[in-house]
C-alpha positions as CSV (number, residue, x, y, z in Angstrom):
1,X,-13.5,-4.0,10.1
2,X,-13.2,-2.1,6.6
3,X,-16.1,-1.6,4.7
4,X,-17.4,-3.5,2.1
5,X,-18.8,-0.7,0.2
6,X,-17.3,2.0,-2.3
7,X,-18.0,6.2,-0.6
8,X,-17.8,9.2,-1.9
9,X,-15.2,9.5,0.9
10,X,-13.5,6.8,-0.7
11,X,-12.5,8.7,-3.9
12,X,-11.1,11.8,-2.1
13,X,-7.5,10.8,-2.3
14,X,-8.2,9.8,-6.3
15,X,-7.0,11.9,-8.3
16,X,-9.3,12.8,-11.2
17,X,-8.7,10.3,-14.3
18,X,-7.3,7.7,-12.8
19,X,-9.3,3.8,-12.0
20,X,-9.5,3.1,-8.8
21,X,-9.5,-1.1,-8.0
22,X,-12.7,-2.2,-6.9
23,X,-13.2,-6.1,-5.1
24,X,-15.6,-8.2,-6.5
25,X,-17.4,-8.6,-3.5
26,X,-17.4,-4.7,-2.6
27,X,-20.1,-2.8,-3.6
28,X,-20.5,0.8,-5.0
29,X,-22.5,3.4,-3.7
30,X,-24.8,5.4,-6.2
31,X,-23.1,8.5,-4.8
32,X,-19.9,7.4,-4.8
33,X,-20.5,6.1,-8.9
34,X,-21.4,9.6,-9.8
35,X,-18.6,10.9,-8.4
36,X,-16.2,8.7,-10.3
37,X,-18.4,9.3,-13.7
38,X,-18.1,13.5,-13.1
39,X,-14.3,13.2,-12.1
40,X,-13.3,10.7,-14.6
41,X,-12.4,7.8,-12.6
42,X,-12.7,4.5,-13.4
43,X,-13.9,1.8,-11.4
44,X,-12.2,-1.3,-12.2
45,X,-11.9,-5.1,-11.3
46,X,-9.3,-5.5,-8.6
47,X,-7.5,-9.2,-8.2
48,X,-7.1,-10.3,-4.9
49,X,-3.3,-11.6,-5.6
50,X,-2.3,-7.8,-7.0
51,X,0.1,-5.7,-5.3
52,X,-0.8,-1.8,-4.2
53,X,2.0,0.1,-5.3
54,X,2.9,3.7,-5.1
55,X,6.1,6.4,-5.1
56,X,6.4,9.7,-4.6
57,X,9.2,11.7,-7.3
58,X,11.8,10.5,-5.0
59,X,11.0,6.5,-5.2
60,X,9.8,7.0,-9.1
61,X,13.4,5.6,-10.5
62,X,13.0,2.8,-7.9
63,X,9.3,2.2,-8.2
64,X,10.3,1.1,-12.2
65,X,12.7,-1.2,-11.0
66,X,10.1,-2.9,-8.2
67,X,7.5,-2.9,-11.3
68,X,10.2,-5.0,-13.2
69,X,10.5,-7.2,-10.0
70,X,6.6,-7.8,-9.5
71,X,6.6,-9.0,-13.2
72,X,9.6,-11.5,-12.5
73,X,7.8,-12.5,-9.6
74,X,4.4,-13.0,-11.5
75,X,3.0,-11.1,-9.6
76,X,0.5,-8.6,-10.5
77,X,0.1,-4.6,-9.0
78,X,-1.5,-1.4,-9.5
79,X,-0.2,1.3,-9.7
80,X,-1.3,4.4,-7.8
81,X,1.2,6.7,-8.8
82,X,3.3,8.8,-9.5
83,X,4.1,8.0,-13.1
84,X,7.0,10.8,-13.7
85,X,9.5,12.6,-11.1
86,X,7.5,16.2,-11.1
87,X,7.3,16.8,-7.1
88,X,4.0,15.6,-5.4
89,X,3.5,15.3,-1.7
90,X,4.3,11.6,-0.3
91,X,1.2,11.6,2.1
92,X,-1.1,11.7,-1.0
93,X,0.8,8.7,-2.6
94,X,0.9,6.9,1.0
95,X,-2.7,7.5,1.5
96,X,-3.9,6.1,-2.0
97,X,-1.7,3.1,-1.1
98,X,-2.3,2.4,2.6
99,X,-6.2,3.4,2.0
100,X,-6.5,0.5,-0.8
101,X,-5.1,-2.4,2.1
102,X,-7.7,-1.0,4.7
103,X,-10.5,-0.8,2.4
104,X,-9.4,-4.8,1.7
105,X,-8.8,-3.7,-2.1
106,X,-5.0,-5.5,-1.9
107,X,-3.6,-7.6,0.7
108,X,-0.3,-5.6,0.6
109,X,1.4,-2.2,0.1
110,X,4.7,-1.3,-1.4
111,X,5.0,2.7,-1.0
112,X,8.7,4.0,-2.1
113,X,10.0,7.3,-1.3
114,X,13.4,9.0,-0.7
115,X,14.2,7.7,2.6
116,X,10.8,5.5,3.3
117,X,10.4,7.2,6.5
118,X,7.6,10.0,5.6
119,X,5.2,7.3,3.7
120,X,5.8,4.6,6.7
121,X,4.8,7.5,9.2
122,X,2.0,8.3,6.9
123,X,0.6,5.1,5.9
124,X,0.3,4.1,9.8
125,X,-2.0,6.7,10.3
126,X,-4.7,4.9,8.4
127,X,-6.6,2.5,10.3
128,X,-5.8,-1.2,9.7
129,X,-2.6,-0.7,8.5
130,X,0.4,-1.7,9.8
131,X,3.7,-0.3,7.4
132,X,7.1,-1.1,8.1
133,X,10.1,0.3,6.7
134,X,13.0,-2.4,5.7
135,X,16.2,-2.1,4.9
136,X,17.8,-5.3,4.6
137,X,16.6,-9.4,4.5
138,X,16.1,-9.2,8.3
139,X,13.8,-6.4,8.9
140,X,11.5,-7.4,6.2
141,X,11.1,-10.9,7.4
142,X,10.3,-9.7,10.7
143,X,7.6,-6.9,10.1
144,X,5.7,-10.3,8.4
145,X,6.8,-12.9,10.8
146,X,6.4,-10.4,14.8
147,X,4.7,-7.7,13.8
148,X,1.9,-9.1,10.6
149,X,3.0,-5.8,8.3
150,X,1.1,-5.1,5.1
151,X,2.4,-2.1,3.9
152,X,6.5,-2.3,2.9
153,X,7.6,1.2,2.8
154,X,11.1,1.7,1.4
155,X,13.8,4.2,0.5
156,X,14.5,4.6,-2.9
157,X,17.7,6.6,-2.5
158,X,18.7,4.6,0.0
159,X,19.2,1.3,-1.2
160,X,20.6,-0.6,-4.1
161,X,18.5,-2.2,-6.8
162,X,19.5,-5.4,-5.6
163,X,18.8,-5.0,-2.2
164,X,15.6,-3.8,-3.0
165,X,14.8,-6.9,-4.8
166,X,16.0,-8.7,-2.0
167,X,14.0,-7.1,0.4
168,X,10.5,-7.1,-1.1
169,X,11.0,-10.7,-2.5
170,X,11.4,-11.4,1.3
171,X,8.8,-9.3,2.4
172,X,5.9,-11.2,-0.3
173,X,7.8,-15.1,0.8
174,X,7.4,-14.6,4.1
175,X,4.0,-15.2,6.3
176,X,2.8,-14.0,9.7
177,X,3.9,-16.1,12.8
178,X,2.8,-17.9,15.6
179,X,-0.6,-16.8,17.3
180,X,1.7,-15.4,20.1
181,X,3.3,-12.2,17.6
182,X,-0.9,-11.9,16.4
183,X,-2.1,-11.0,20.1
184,X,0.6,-8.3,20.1
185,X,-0.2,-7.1,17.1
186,X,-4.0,-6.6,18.3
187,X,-2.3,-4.8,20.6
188,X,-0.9,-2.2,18.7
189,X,-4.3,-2.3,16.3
190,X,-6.1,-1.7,19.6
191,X,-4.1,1.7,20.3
192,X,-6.5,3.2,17.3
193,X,-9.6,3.0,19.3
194,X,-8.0,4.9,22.7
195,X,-7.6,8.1,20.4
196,X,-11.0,8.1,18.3
């Protein structure tokens, strides 16, 4: 079960200047407040119905495009980077994005990099979260439906505008299945626990 309060820890991955969302019904350690006043961070008001959304330099050109989407959509996002196509590590982006679902900050992730692959392998390797890279109509409704995803990872030299728009519109529409796909997916959240 995530936390319900705001660590130091929790600011590692933040890079200095930037807010970081807060939920209303999280709280704020004192430690964890100083940090954010001596790095510059600001702790802001995060929605509940707001999207988690992140690229590396190789999803950036598609990242503007899902922004456009989102708005289309009404829906809202934050976003936690990058916000220009100078290299950066995916891992960092993934982990600011996949972190923020955990925590309970956003109900879901979009994470776009080159192929998709690196920030799906990366975002699965923070507990809670369950990524899935789509490529098409198909896959995306059946990380939701089978396997309760809430990170969308996707490749943004891989795919067309258009069937990126397809694909997360999709993804967001579509809800988790029958109780029978949620007892297999306890499964798979239970594998955390044999490695700790």
């Amino acid at each position: 079960m995530p936390s319900k309060i705001i660590l130091v820890e929790d600011l590692v991955a933040v890079p200095d200047g930037e807010p970081y969302p807060v939920p209303s019904d999280f709280i704020v350690s004192d430690l964890a407040r100083e940090e954010a006043d001596r790095r510059g961070i600001e702790l802001v008001d995060s929605p509940a119905g707001k999207v988690a959304l992140g690229s590396d330099h190789g999803g950036f050109e598609m990242k503007q495009k899902v922004r456009s989407f989102l708005t289309e959509l009404g829906i809202g996002y934050h976003d936690f980077g990058v916000h220009d196509e100078s290299p950066v590590d995916y891992p960092d982006i993934a982990l600011r994005v996949a972190r923020s679902v955990s925590l309970g900050q956003f109900r879901h992730g979009v994470i776009i990099d080159g192929a998709g692959i690196g920030s799906c392998m990366a975002a699965n390797r923070v507990p809670g979260v369950l990524a899935a890279l789509c490529y098409d109509e198909a896959t995306a409704r059946n990380s939701r439906e089978h396997n309760y995803a809430n990170v969308l990872t996707l490749g943004g030299r891989m795919l067309s505008a258009e069937q990126v728009k397809l694909v997360l519109r999709t993804w967001l529409e579509t809800p988790f299945g029958e109780a029978r796909h949620g007892r297999r997916v306890q499964k798979i959240l239970a594998i955390e626990k044999l490695f700790r």
